[in-house]
PAMI-506351 format. One line per field, with one value per residue (C-alpha): x, y, z. Coordinates in steps of 0.5 Angstrom, whole numbers, plus 2048, in hexadecimal, padded with zeros to 3 digits. Example, Ala and Ser with C-alpha at 12.3 -4.5 7.8 and 13.67 -1.06 7.14 Angstrom:
2
xx	(819/81B)
yy	(7F7/7FE)
zz	(810/80E)
This chain:
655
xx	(8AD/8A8/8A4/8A1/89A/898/895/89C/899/899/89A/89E/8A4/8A1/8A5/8AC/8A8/8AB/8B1/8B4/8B3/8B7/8BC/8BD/8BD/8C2/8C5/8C5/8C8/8C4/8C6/8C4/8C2/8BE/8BB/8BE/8BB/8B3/8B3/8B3/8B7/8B8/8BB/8BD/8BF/8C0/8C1/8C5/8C5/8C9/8C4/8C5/8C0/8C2/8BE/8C1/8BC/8BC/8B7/8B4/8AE/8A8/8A3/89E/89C/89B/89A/896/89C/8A2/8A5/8AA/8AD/8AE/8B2/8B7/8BC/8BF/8C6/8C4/8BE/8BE/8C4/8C1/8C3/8BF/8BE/8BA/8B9/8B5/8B4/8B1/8AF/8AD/8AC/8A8/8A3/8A2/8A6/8A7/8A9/8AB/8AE/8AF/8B4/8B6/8B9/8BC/8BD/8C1/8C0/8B7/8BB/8C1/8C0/8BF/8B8/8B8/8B0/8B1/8B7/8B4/8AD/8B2/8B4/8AC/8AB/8B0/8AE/8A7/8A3/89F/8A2/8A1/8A4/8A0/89D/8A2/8A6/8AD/8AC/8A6/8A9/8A3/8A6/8AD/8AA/8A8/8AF/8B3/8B4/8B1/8B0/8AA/8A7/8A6/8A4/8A2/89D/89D/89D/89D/89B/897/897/891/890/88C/892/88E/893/892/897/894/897/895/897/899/89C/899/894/898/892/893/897/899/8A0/8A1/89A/896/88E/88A/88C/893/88E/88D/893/895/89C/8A1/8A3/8A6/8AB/8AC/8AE/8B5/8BB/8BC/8B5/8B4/8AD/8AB/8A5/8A0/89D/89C/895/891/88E/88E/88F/88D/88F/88C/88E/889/88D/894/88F/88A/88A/886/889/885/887/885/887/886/88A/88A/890/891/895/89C/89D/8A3/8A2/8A1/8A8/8AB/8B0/8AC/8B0/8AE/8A7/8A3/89C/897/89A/893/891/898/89B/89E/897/893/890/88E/891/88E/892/88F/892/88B/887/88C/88A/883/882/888/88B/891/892/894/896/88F/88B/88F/88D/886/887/88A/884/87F/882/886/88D/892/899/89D/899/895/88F/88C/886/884/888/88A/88D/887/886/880/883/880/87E/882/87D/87A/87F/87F/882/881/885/884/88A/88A/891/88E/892/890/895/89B/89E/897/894/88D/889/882/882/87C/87F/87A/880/881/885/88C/88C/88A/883/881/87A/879/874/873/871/86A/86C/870/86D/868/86F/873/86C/86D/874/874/86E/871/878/87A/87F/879/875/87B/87C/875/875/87C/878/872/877/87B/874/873/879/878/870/86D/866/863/862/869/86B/866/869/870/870/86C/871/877/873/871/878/87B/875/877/87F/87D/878/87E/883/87F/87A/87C/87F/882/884/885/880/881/87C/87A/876/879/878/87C/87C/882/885/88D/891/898/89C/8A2/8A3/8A9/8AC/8AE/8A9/8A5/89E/899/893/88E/887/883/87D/87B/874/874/87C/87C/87E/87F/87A/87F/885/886/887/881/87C/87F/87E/877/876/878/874/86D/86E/869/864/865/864/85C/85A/860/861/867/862/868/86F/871/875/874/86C/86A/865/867/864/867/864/86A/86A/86A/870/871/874/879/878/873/873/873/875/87D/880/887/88B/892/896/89D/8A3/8AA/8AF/8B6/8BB/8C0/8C8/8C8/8CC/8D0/8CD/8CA/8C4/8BF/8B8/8B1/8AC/8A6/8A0/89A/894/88D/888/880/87C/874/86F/870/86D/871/879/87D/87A/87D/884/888/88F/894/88F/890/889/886/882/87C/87E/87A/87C/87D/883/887/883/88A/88C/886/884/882/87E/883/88B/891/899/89D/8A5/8AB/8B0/8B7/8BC/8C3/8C7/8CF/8D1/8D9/8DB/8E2/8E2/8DE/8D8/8D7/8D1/8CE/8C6/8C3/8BD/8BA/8B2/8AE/8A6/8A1/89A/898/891/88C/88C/88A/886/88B/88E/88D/894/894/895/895/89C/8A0/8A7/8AC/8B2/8B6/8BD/8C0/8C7/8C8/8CF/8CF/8D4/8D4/8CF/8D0/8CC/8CD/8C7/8C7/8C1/8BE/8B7/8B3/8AE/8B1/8B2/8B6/8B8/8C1/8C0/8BA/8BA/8BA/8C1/8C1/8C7/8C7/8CB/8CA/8CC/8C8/8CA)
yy	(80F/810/80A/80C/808/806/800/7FF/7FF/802/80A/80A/806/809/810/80B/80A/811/812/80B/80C/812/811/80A/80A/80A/809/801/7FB/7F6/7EF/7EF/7E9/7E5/7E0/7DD/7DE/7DE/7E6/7E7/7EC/7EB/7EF/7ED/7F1/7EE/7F2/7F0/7F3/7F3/7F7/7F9/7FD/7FF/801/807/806/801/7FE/801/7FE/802/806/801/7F9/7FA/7F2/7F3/7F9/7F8/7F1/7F5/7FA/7F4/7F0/7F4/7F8/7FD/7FB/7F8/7F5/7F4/7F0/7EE/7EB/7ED/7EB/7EE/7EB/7EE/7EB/7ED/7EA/7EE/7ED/7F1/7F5/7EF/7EE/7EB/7EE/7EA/7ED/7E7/7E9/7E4/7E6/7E5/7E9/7E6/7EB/7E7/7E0/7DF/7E4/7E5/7E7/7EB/7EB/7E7/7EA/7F1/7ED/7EC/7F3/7F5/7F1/7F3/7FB/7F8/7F6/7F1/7EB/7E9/7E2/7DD/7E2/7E2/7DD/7E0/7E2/7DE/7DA/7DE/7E4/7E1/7DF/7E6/7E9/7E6/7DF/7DF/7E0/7E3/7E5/7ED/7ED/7E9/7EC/7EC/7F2/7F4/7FB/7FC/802/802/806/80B/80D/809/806/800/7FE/7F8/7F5/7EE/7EA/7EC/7F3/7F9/800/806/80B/811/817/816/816/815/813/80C/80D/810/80C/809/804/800/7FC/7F8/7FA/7F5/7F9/7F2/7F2/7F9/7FA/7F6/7FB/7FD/7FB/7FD/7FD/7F8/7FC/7FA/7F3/7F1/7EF/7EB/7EF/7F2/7F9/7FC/804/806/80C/80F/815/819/81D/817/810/80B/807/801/7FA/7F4/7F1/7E9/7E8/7EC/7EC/7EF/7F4/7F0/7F4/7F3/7ED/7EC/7EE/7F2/7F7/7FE/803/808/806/800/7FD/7F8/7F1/7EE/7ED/7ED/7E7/7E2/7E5/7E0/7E3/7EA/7EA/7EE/7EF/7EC/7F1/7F5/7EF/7ED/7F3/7F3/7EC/7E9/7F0/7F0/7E8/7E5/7DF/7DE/7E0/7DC/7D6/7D8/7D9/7D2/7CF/7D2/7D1/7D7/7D7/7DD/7DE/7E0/7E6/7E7/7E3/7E2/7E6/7E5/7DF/7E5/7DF/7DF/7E4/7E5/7E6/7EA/7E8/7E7/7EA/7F0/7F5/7FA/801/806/80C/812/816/81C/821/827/82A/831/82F/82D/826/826/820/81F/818/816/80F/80B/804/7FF/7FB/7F6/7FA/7F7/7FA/7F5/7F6/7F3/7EF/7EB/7E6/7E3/7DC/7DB/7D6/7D9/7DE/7D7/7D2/7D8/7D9/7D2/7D1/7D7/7D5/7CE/7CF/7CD/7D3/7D9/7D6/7D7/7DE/7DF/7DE/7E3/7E8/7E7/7E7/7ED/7F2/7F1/7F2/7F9/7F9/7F8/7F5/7EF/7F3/7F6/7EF/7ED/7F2/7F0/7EA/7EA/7EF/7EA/7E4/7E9/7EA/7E2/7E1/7E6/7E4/7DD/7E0/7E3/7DE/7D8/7DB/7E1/7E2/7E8/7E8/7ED/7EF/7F1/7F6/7F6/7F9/800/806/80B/811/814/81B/81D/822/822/828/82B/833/837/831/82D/82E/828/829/823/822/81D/81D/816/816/80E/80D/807/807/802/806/802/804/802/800/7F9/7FA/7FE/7F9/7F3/7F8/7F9/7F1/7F1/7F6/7F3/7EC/7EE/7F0/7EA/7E6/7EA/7EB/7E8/7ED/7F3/7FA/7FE/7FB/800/806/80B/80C/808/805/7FE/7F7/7F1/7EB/7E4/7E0/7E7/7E9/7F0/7F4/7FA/7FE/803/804/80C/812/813/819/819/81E/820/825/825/829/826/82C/82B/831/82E/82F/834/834/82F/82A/827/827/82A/828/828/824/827/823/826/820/820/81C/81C/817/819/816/816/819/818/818/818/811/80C/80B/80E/80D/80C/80C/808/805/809/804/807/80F/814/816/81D/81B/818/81C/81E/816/815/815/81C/81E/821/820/823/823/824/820/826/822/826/822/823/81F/820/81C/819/81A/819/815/816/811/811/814/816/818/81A/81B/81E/81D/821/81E/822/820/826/826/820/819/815/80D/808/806/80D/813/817/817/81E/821/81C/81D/819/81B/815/817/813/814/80F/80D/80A/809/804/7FE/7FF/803/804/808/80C/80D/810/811/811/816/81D/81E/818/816/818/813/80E/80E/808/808/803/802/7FF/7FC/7F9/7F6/7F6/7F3)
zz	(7DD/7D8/7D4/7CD/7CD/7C6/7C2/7BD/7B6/7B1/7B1/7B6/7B0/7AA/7AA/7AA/7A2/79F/7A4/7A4/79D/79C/7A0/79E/796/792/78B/78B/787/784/780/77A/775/76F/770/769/762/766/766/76E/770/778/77E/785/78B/791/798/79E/7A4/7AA/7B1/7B8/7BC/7C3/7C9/7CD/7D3/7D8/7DC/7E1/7E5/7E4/7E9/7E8/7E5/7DD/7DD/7D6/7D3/7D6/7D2/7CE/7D2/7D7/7D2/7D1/7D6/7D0/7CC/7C5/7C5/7BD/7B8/7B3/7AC/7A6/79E/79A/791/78C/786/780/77A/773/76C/768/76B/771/777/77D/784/78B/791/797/79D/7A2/7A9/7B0/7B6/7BB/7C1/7C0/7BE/7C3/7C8/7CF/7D0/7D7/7D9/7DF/7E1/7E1/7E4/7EA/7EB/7EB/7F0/7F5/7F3/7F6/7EF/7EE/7EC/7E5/7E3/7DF/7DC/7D6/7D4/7CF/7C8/7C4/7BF/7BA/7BC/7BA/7B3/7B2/7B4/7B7/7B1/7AB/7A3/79F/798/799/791/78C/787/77E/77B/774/76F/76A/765/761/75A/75C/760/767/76C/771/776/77A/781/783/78A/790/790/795/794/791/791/796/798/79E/7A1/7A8/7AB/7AA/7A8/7A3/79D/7A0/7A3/79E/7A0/7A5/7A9/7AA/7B1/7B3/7AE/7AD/7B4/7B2/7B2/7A9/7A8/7A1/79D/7A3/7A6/7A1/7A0/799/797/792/78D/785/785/77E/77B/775/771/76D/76A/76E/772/775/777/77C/780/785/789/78B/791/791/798/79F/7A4/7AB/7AC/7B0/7B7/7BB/7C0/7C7/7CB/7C4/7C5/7C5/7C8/7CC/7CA/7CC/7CA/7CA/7CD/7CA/7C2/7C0/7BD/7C4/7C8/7CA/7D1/7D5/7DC/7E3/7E9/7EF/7F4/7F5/7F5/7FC/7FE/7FE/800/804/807/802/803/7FC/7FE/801/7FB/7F7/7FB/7FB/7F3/7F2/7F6/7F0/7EB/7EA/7E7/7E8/7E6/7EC/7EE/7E8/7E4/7DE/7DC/7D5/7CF/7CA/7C6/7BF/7B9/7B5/7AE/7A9/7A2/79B/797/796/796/790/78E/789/787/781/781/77C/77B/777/773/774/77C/779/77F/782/783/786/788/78C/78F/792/795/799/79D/7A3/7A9/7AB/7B1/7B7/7BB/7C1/7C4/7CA/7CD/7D3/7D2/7D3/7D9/7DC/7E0/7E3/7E4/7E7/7ED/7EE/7EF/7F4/7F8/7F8/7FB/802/802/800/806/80A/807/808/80F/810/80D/811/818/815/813/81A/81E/81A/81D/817/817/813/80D/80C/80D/807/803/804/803/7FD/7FA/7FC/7F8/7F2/7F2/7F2/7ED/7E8/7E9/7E7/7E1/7DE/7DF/7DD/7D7/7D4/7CE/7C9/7C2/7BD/7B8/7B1/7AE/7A7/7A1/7A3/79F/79D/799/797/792/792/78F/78D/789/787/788/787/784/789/790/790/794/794/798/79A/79D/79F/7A2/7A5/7A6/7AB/7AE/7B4/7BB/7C1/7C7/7CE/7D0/7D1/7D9/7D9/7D6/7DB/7E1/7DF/7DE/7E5/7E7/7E3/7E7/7EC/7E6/7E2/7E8/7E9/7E3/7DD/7DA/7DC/7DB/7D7/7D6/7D3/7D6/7D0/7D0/7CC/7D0/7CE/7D1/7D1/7D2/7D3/7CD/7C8/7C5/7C7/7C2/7C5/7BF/7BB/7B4/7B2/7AD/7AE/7A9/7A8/7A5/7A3/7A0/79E/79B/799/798/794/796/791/793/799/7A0/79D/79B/794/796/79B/79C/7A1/7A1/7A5/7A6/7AA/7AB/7AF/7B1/7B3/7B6/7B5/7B9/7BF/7C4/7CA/7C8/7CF/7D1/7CA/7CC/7C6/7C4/7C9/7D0/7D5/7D8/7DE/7E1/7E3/7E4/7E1/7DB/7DC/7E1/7DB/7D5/7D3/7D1/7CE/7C6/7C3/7BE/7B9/7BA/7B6/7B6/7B0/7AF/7AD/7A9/7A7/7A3/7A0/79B/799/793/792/79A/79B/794/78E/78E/797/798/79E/7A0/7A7/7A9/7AF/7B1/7B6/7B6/7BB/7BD/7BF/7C1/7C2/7C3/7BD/7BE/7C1/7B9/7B6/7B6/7BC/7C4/7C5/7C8/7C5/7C2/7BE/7BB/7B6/7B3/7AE/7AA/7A4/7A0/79A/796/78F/792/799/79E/7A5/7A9/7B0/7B4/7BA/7BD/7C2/7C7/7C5/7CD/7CF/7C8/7C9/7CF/7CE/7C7/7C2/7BD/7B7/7B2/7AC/7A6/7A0/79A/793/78D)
């Protein structure tokens, strides 16, 4: 059984914007009416969707504890996972060259709301295949989570628009509300320009989910139209969102990621398990007497290491865009355009901090308790049993107290939030064209001066807080937290930022190519997408941990370099999709897609777009007749999607 490890955002969701939308769109219905003798003319359209999603792999206990990644796959055992009722209006409102548009949806899914959540029956089955009990440490599906995916209503968009035609021939078109970025030629891949937006991975995730993976922000978007050939456009973004992940004991499939800084998250947990080996001979209910006589709580065979509960937010303000755009006569269908943006990233960081007390209350409690002296003197009969002398006796004892001093650090004065950084720069040039009269090529270049890029896995920073007691006890002060080469200290009472600031260049290019009515259908296209990334500045790659990494605790770096984040990384998407119209009887139409991705070679930063060797296929089959739709899809990991993979299905009804 094989796990994919990954921080669930944005990039891995975006490439569903294009795909779903091809598959999805069809000729719709809308009611249309007048507001009386006002002028107003209006539209409404409303969706209503019926989902399901169905996991065709069972539980199966894992090779080892994932206690801070393992909640979703642990809350389910296959079977449906997903029945969900969805409805979706969209009004507009015109008069003149003015107009409003809003768009809410509200949803139910009955598998998150009534369902049975299997966490602690799959627990149960770990702890008899010889895992770690892990009970207590979660407690079912948040009631934040629930609002995000499981129960709820919310305004997507909601924004003015109005046009103007000047009599020099000049035309202004402005946008003001919530409404999200368009600037790009990105199809499948999130960074470069996409990133502007915050991503609704959460709701995006239901079965159906239509135009739900971008968040609506507050802003006025303004394009100006000097003549046919030039214009310039620019934002200014007055309101700041975070992106939405799915929440702690999701539904992921084949993949799973962090339990911790998603919504329903409130603690990082660690096993005690080693800490019974060194210190009691493996004896758990011993060290968790000893623990509960310091102050230390466990849940079962774990115990809390850090309160992961707070977020620092980023600022409304300061966020701003330009755009020149140019379509030379002299190219017939091509456009150019040049971006600069000074944005606040959606996508979450981390900082810890061990508070300044900790490290003097955790000595304390140690050195006080009845149940350490006892242990102390176990140790000293047990180093001598084996002939040690006075000093290895010394020397064991101070690395058991080390130990208990560190557990009672982490468990009663560490913290870790995630971080949001702002005033990122961004420079971007894109292309898009039509040669031969229907091949579509685009391109996008973007070049970010200062893009926030995790240093270590959170595992990673906690062994090494563990590990540092022993200086901190000295001196205050843990030489080199950092597992990357930083060379970083850290002294108790700072925040220690888990991320640097550098130049990332992304980059895409991308074909669409109609083949019109062939091997029988009415229409046959692909869609081809190649994208890269590059992080620049680093001197040593393989110690930051990257897309899809697992912590390594120590190891050296040249042992797992192949898990770890690489200068420049690629893949490309292969799309091939057939329609055939007036199936069986004039006016069903039927429209199937099939998506290879590939991340070919290196590994991106932990929130960027590849994890090299990673390979997808998604299918997809679409019926549509007058105002009803029904949709068929079937995905996953190329290797095992036929008998792991994820189905969803999904009718709707739009009137």
């Amino acid at each position: 059984m094989t796990h994919s490890h990954r921080l669930q955002l944005a990039p891995a969701a975006a490439g569903f914007i294009f795909s779903t939308a091809l598959l999805l769109s069809t000729s719709l219905q809308a009611i249309e009416f007048d507001l009386g003798d006002s002028g107003v003319q209006g539209t409404l359209k409303t969706d209503v969707t019926l989902g399901l999603k169905y996991g065709l792999q069972d539980y199966e206990s894992p090779s080892d504890n994932e206690q801070n990644e393992n909640d979703g796959y642990k809350s389910f055992d296959g079977g449906f996972v997903s029945q969900i009722l969805k409805v979706t209006p969209e009004l507009e409102l015109k008069k003149d060259n003015y107009g409003l548009f809003v768009r809410g949806t509200a949803y139910y899914d009955h598998g998150l709301m009534s369902g049975d959540n299997k966490w602690a029956e799959n627990n149960a089955k770990d702890v008899a295949n010889g895992l770690a009990d892990e009970t207590g440490t979660f407690d079912g599906w948040s009631d934040e989570l629930k609002e995000n995916q499981g129960q709820g209503a919310k305004i997507q968009r909601a924004y003015l628009f109005g046009d103007w035609t000047f009599s020099g021939g000049q035309k202004l078109s402005m946008k003001l509300g919530d409404q999200a970025h368009d600037w790009g030629e990105t199809i499948f891949y999130g960074g470069g320009l996409k990133d502007l937006n915050a991503y609704d991975v959460a709701l995006n995730s239901l079965p159906g989910s239509k135009d739900d993976l971008l968040l609506g922000q507050g802003m006025l978007k303004l394009d100006f139209a000097l003549n046919d050939q030039m214009s310039v456009g620019g934002f200014a973004q007055y309101d700041w969102e975070a992106s939405t992940p799915m929440g702690r004991g999701s539904f992921k499939g084949q993949d799973s990621d962090l339990d911790i800084f998603v919504p329903g998250s409130d603690a990082a947990y660690y096993s005690l398990q080693a800490f019974a080996d060194s210190l009691t001979g493996g004896d758990l209910n011993n060290l968790k007497g000893i623990l509960g006589n310091i102050g230390v709580s466990n849940q079962a065979d774990m115990f809390q290491v850090a309160d992961t509960s707070g977020t620092n937010v980023a600022r409304n303000g300061g966020q701003w865009g330009v755009k020149f755009k140019l379509e030379p006569e002299s190219f017939k269908d091509t456009e150019f355009s040049v971006y600069y943006t000074n944005y606040h990233t959606s996508l979450p960081n981390m900082n810890a901090m061990i508070d300044s007390t900790a490290v003097g209350s955790a000595v304390s409690a140690v050195g006080s308790s009845p149940a350490v002296g006892l242990l102390m003197s176990n140790i000293e009969a047990l180093v001598q049993s084996q002939g040690g002398d006075a000093a290895a006796v010394t020397a064991a004892q101070t690395q058991a107290q080390g130990a208990l001093t560190g557990m009672h650090m982490l468990n009663n004065g560490t913290t870790a939030e995630t971080v949001y950084a702002e005033d990122i720069k961004l420079w971007g040039a894109s292309f898009h064209t039509k040669v031969f009269g229907y091949t579509q090529i685009a391109g996008e270049l973007t070049y970010t001066e200062n893009l926030p890029i995790w240093i270590d896995h959170p595992d990673d920073l906690i062994a090494r807080m563990l590990s540092g007691v022993g200086e901190l006890i000295s001196g205050g002060v843990i030489s080199d937290i950092s597992q990357s080469g930083l060379a970083r200290s850290y002294t108790p009472g700072d925040t220690y930022a888990n991320y640097v600031q550098k130049p990332v260049w992304d980059a895409s290019l991308s074909v669409i190519q109609p083949f019109g009515a062939v091997l029988s259908t009415d229409l046959m296209y692909v869609v081809g997408e190649v994208a890269s990334q590059q992080v620049s500045g680093l001197s040593d790659y393989d110690s930051f941990t990257a897309k899809g990494a697992s912590a390594y605790v120590g190891e050296a770096a040249s042992l797992n370099a192949d898990d770890r984040l690489d200068r420049f990384s690629w893949g490309y998407n292969l799309m091939l999709g057939a329609n055939w119209n007036d199936v069986f009887k004039p006016g069903v139409n039927v429209k199937s897609t099939a998506r290879f991705s590939h991340d070919v070679d290196g590994n991106s930063h932990r929130t960027g777009r590849f994890e090299a060797g990673e390979k997808k296929i998604n299918l997809g089959l679409t019926t549509s007749y007058e105002d009803i739709s029904a949709t068929f899809t079937w995905g996953g990991d190329a290797k095992s999607f036929l008998r792991e993979g994820v189905i969803t299905a999904a009718a709707s009804y739009t009137f």
